[in-house]
SEROVEX-46439 format. One record per residue (C-alpha): x, z, y; chain; residue number from 1. Coordinates in Angstrom, 2 decimals. Layout:
r c1 X	c3 Z	c2 Y	chaine A	num NUM;
...
END
This chain:
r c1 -54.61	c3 -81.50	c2 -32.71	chaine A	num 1;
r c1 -52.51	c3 -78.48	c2 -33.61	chaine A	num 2;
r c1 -50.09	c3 -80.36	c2 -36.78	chaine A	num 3;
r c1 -49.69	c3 -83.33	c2 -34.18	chaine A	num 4;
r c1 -48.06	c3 -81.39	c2 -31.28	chaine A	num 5;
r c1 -46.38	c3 -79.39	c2 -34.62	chaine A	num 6;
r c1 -45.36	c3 -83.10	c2 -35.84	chaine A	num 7;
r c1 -43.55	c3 -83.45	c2 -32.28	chaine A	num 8;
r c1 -42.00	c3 -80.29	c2 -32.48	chaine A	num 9;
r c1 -40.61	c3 -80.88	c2 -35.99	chaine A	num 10;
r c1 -39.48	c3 -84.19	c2 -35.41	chaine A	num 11;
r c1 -37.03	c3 -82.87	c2 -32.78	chaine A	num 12;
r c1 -35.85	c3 -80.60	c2 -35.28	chaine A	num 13;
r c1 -35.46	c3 -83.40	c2 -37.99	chaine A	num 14;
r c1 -33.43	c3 -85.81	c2 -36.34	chaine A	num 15;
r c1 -30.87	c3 -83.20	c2 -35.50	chaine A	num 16;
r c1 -30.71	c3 -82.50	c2 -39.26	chaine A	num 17;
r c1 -31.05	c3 -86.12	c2 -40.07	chaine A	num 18;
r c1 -28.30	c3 -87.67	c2 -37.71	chaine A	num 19;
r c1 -25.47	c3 -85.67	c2 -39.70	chaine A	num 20;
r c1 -24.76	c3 -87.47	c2 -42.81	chaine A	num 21;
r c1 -25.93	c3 -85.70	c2 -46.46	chaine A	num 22;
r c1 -22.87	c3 -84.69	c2 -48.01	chaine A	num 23;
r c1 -21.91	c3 -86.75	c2 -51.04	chaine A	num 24;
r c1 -23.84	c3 -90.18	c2 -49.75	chaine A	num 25;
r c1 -22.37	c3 -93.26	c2 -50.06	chaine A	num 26;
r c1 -18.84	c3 -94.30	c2 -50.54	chaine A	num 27;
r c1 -17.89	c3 -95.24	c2 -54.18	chaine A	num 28;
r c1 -19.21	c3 -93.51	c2 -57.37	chaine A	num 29;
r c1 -17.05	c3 -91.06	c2 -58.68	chaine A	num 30;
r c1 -17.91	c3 -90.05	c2 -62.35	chaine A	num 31;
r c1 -17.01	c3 -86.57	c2 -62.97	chaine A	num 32;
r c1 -14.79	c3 -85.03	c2 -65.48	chaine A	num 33;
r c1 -15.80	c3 -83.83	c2 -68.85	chaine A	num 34;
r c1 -14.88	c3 -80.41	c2 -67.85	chaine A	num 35;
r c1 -18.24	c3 -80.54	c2 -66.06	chaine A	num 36;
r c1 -16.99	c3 -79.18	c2 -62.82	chaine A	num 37;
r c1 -19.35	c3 -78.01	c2 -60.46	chaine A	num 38;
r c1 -18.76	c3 -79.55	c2 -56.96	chaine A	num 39;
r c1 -21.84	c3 -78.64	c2 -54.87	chaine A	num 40;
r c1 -24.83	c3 -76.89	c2 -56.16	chaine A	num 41;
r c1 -28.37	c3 -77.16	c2 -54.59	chaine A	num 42;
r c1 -31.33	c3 -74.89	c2 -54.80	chaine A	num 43;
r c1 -35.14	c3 -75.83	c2 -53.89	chaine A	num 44;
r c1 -37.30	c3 -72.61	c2 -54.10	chaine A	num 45;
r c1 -40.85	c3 -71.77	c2 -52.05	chaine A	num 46;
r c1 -42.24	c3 -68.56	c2 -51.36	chaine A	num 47;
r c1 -43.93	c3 -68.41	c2 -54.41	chaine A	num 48;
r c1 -41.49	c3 -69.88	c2 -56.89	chaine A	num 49;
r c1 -38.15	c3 -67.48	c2 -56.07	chaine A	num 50;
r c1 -35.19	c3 -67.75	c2 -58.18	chaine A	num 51;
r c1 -32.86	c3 -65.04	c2 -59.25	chaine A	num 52;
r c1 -28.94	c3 -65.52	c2 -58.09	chaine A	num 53;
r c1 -26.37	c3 -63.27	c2 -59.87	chaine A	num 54;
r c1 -22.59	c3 -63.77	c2 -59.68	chaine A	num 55;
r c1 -21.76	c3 -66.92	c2 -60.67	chaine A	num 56;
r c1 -23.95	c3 -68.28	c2 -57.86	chaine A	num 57;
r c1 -22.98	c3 -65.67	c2 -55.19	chaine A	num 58;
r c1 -19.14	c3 -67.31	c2 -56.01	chaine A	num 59;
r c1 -20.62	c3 -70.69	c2 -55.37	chaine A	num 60;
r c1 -22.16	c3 -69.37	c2 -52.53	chaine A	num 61;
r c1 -18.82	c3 -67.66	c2 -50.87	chaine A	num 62;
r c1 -16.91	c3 -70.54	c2 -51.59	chaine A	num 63;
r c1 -19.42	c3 -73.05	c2 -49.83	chaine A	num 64;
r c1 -20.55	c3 -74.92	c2 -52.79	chaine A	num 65;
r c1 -24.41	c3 -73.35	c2 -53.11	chaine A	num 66;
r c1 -27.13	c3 -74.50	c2 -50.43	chaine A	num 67;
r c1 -29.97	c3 -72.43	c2 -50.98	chaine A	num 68;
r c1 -33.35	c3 -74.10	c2 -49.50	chaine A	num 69;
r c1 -36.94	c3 -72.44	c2 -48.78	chaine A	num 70;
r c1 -38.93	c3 -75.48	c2 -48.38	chaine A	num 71;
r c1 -41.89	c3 -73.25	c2 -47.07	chaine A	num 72;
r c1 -39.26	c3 -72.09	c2 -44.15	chaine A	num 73;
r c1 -39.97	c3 -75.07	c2 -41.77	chaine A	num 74;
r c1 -43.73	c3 -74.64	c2 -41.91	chaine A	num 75;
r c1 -42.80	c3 -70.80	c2 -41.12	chaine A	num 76;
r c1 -40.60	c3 -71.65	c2 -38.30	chaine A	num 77;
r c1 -43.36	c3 -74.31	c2 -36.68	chaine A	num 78;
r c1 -46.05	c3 -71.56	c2 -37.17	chaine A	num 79;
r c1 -43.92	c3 -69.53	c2 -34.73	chaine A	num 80;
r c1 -43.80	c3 -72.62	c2 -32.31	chaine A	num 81;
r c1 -48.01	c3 -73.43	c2 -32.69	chaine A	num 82;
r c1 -48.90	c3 -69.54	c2 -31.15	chaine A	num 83;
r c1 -51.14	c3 -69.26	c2 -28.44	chaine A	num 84;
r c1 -51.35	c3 -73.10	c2 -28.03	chaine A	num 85;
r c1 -53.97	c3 -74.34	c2 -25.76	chaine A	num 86;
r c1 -56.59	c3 -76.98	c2 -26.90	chaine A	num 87;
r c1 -55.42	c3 -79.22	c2 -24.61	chaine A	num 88;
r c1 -53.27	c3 -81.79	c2 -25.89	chaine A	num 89;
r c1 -50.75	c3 -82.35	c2 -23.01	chaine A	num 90;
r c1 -50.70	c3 -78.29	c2 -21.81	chaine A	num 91;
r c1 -50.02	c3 -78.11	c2 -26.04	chaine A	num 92;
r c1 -47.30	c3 -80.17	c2 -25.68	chaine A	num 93;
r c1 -45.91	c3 -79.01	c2 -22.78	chaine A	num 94;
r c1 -45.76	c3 -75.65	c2 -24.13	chaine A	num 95;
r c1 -44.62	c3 -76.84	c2 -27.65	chaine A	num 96;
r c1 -41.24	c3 -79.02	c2 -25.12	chaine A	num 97;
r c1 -40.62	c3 -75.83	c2 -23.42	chaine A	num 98;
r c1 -40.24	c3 -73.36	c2 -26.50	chaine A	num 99;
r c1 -37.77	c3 -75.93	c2 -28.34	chaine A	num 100;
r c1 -36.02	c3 -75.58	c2 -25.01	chaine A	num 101;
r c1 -35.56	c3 -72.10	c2 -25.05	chaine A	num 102;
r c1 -34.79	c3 -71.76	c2 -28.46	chaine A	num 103;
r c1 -31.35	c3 -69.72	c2 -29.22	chaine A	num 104;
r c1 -28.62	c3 -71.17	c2 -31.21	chaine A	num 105;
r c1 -29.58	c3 -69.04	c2 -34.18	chaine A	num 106;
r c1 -33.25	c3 -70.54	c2 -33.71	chaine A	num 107;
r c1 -31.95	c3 -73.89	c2 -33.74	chaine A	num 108;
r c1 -29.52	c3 -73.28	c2 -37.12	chaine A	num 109;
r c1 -32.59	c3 -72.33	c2 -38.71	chaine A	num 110;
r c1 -34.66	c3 -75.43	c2 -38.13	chaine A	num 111;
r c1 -31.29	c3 -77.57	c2 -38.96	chaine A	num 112;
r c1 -31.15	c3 -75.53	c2 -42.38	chaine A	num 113;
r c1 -34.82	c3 -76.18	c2 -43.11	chaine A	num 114;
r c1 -34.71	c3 -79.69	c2 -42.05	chaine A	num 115;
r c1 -31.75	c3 -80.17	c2 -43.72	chaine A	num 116;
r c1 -33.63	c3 -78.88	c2 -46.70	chaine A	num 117;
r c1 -36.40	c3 -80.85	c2 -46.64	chaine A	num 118;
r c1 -34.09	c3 -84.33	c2 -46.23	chaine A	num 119;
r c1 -32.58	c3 -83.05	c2 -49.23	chaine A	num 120;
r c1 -35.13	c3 -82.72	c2 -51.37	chaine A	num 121;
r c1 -36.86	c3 -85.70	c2 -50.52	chaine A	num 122;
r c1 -33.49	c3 -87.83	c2 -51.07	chaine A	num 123;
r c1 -33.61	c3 -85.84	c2 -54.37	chaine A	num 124;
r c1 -37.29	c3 -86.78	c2 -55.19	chaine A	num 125;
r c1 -38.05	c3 -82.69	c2 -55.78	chaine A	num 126;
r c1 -41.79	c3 -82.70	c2 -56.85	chaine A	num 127;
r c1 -41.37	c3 -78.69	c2 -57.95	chaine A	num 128;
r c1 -39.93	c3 -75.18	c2 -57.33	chaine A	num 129;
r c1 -37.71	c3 -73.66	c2 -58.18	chaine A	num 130;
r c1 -35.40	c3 -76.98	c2 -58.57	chaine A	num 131;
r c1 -31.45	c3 -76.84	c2 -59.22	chaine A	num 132;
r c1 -29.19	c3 -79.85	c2 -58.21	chaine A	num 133;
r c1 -25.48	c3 -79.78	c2 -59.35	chaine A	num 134;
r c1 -23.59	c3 -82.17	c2 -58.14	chaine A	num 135;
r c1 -25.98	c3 -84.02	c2 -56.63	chaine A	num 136;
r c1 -27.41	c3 -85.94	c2 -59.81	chaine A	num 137;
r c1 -28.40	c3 -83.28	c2 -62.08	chaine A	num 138;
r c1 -31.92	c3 -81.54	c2 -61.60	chaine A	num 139;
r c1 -32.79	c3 -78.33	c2 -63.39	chaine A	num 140;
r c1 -36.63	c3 -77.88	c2 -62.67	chaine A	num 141;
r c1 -38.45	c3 -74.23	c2 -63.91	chaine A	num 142;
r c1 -35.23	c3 -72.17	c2 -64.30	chaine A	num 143;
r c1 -35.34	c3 -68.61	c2 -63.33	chaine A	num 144;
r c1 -31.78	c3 -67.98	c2 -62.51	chaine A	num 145;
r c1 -29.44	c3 -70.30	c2 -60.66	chaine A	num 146;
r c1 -26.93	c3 -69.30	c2 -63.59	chaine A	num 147;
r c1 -29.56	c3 -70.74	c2 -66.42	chaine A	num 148;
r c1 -29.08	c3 -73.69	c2 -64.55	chaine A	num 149;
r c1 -25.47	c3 -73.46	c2 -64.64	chaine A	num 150;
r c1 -25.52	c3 -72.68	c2 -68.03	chaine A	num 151;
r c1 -27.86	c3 -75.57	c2 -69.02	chaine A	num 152;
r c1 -25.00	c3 -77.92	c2 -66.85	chaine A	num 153;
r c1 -22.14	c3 -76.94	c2 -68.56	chaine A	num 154;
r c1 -23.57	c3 -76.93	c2 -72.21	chaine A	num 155;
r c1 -24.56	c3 -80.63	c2 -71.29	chaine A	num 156;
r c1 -28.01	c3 -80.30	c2 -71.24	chaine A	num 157;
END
């Protein structure tokens, strides 16, 4: 009873994140330069698979080109929701409608993040943590720095 009223809840969240387009989506294909310029870099990490960001990625960060995803943040944020819900399915529910509508505008940039997240991942078929996407077509499963990942890009591995 509980993940269906948290199915509700999360679909609210989901279609906010899901009605803004995922950067870099259609349009034409642009191949990128041998210089192997980094143009947006994404990271997939859990609770218990972290990944270690030193300079290089706090640049990307700071200049908007690093997206770093928990995908064990939505479940987190839904937990909050579920609290103290009754058994019964429409008083859940009810209760469940209400809380979304009282959530702040920092609440709701959280579940847009994790949504966001979780679109992302999906469109990138990530089956593990920690995962590194750079520019959107190159996936870096198992490293243990964002920079190893880097590094692997840019030595054309």
């Amino acid at each position: 009873m509980n993940r269906q009223v948290l199915a509700m809840s999360v679909g609210f969240a989901l279609l906010s994140a899901m009605a803004a387009p995922l950067a870099g989506q259609g349009g034409s294909a642009k191949v990128l330069p041998d210089t192997r310029e980094i143009v947006r870099v994404d990271v997939f990490v859990q609770d218990a698979t972290p990944i270690a960001a030193g300079g290089v990625a706090m640049a990307l960060k700071n200049a908007g080109t690093l997206d770093l995803y928990n995908l064990d943040e939505m479940a987190r944020l839904n937990d909050r929701l579920a609290v103290g819900l009754p058994t019964d399915e429409a008083r859940a529910s009810a209760m469940v409608a209400a809380r979304v509508n009282e959530l702040t505008e920092v609440q709701m940039a959280a579940y847009a993040h994790a949504a966001n997240g979780q679109a992302r991942a999906n469109s990138f078929k990530i089956d593990r943590t920690p995962a590194v996407v750079i520019n959107e077509k190159h996936v870096y499963y198992g490293a243990t720095s964002i920079e190893y990942a880097i590094g692997a890009f840019r030595a054309g591995r």
